[in-house]
Backbone bond lengths (Angstrom), bond angles and torsions (degrees), N, CA, C in turn:
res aa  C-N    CA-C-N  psi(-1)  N-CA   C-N-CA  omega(-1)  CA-C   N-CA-C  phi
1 X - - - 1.443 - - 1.522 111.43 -
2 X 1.254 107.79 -46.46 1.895 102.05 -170.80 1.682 88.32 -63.11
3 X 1.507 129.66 -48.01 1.611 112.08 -161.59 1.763 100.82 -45.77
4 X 1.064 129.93 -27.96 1.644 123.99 -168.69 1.303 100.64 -107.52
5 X 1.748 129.52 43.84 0.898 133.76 134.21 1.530 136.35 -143.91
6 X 1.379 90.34 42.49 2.067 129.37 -174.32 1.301 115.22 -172.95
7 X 1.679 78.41 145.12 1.795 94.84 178.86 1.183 106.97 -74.70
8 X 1.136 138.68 -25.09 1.690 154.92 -128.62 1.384 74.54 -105.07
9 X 1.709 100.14 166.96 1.653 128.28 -154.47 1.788 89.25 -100.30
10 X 1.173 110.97 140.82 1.233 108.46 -172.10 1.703 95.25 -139.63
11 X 1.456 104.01 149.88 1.897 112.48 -152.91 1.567 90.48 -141.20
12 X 1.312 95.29 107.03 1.650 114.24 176.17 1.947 108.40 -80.37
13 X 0.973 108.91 122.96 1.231 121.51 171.43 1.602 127.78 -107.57
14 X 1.592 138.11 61.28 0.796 154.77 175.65 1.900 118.27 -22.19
15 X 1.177 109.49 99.58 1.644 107.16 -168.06 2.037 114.38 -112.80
16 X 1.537 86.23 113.14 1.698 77.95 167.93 1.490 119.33 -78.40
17 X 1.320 116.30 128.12 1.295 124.49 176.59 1.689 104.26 -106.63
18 X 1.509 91.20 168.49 1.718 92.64 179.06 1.516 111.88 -65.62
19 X 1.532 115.41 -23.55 1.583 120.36 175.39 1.945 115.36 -79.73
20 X 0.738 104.77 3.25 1.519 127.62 -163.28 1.881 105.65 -75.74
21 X 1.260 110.40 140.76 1.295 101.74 170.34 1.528 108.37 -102.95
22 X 2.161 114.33 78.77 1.149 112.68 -172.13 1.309 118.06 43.86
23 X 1.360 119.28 27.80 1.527 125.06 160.13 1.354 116.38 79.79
24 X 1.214 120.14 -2.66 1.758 127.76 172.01 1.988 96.27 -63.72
25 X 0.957 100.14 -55.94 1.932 84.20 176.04 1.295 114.51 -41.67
26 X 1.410 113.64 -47.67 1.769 108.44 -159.99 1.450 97.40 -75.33
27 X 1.476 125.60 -31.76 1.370 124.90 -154.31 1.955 86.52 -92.11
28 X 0.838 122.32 -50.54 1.504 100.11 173.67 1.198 139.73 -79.26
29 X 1.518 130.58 -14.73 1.220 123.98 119.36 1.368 132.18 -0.31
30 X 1.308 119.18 -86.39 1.615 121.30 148.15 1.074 127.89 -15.86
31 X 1.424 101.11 -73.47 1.537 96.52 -168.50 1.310 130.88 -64.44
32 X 1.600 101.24 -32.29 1.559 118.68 176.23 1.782 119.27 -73.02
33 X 1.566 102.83 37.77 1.654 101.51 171.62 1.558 99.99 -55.30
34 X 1.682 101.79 165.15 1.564 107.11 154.25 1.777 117.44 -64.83
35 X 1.011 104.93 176.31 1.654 115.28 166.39 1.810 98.09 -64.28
36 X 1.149 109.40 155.19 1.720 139.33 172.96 2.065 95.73 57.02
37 X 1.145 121.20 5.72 1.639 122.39 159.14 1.371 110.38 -80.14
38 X 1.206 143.60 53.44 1.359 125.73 -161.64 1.849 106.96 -82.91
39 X 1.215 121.84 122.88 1.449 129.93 -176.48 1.639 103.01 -130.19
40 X 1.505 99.09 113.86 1.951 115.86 171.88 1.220 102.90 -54.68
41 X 1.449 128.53 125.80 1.590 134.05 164.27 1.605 84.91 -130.08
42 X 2.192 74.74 142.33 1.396 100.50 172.81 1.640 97.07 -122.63
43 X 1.329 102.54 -178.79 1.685 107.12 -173.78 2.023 122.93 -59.11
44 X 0.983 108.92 147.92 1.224 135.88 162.06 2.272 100.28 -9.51
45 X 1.034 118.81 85.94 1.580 131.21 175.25 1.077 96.43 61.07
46 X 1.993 113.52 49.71 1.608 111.33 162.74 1.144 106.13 -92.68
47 X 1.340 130.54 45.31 1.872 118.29 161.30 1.398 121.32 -34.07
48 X 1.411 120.18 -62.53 1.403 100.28 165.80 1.647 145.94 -20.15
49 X 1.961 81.34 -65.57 2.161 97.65 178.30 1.531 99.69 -57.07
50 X 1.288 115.64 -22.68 2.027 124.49 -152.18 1.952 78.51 -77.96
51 X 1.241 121.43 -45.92 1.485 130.23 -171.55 1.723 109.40 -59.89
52 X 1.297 95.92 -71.19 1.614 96.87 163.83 1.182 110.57 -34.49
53 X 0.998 130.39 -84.12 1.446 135.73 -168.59 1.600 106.15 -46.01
54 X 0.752 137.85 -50.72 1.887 133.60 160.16 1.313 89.05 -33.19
55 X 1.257 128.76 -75.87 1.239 134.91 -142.46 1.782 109.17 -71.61
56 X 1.373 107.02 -14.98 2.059 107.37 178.38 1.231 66.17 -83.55
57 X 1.297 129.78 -77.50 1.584 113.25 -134.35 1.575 107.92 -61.38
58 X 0.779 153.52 -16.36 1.656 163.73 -156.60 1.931 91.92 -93.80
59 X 1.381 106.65 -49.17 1.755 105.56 -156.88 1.411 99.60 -94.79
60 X 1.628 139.84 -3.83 1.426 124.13 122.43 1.193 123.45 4.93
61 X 1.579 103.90 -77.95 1.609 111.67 -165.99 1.533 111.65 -111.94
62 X 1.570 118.08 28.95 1.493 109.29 -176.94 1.690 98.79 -160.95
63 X 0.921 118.83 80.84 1.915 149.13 163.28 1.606 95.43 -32.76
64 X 1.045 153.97 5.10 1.298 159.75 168.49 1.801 99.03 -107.00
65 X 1.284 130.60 -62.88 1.009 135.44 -167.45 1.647 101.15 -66.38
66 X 1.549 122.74 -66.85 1.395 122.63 164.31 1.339 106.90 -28.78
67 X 1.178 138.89 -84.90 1.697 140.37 -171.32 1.708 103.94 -22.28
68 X 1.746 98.44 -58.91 1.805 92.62 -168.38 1.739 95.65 -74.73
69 X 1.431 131.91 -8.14 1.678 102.77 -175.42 1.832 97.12 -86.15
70 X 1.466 107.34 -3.21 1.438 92.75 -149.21 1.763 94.24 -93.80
71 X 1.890 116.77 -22.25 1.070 125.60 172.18 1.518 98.05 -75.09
72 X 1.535 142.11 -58.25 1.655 120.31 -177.06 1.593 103.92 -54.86
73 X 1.488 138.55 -30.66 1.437 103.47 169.46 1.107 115.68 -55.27
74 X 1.322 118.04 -77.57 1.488 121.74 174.00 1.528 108.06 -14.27
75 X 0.912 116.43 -91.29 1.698 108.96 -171.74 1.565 110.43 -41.92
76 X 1.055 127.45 -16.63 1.650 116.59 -172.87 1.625 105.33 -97.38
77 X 1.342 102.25 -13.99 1.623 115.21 -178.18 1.765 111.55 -68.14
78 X 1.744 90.59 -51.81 1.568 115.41 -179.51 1.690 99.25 -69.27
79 X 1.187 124.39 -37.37 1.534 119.21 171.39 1.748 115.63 -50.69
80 X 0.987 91.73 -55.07 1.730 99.30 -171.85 1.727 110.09 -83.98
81 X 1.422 112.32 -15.16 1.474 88.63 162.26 1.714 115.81 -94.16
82 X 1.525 130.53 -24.70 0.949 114.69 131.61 1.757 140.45 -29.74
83 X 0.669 134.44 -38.15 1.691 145.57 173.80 2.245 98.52 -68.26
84 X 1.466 103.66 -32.27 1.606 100.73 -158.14 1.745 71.73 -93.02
85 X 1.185 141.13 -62.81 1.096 135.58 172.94 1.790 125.06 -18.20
86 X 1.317 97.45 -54.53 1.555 98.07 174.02 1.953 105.22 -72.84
87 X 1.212 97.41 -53.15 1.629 90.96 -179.63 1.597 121.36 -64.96
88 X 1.800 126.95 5.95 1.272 109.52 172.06 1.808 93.10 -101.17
89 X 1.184 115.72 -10.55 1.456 115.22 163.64 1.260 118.34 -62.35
90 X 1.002 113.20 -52.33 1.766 123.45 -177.43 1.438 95.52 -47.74
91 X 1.731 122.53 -45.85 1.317 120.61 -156.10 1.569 120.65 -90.61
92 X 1.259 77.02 11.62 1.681 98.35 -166.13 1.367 150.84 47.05
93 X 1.804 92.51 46.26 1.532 111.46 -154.56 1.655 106.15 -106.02
């Protein structure tokens, strides 16, 4: 409902609750805007990705904000090849 009452980019965040049918309500809700409502959904209690995504759209127009999303990739990049690093050890390759 708020996306069909703003121009502004609006970021659907899909939430399983204990009343929830495993979260297919919240997530189709979302998805099922009308035509010309367009609202960004990310996955099922992705608040985070829902954050990121504020945050591309924000560093468009602000070269300070881009710099810090472009250093947390980087660091999350160097996280996970570290992580494949320990697991080709484990595998003993």
């Amino acid at each position: 409902m708020v996306a069909s009452m703003t121009t502004l980019p609006v970021i659907g965040v899909p939430i399983k609750s204990s009343n929830s049918i495993d979260g297919w309500d919240s997530v189709l809700s979302i998805l099922q805007m009308p035509n010309g409502i367009p609202v960004a959904t990310v996955a099922l209690n992705g608040a985070k990705n829902a954050g990121l995504l504020a945050v591309r759209i924000l560093s468009s127009e602000n070269k300070e904000l881009a710099g810090k999303l472009k250093k947390y990739h980087k660091d999350l990049e160097e996280a996970v090849m570290e992580k494949a690093r320990k697991v080709e050890n484990l595998s003993g390759r």
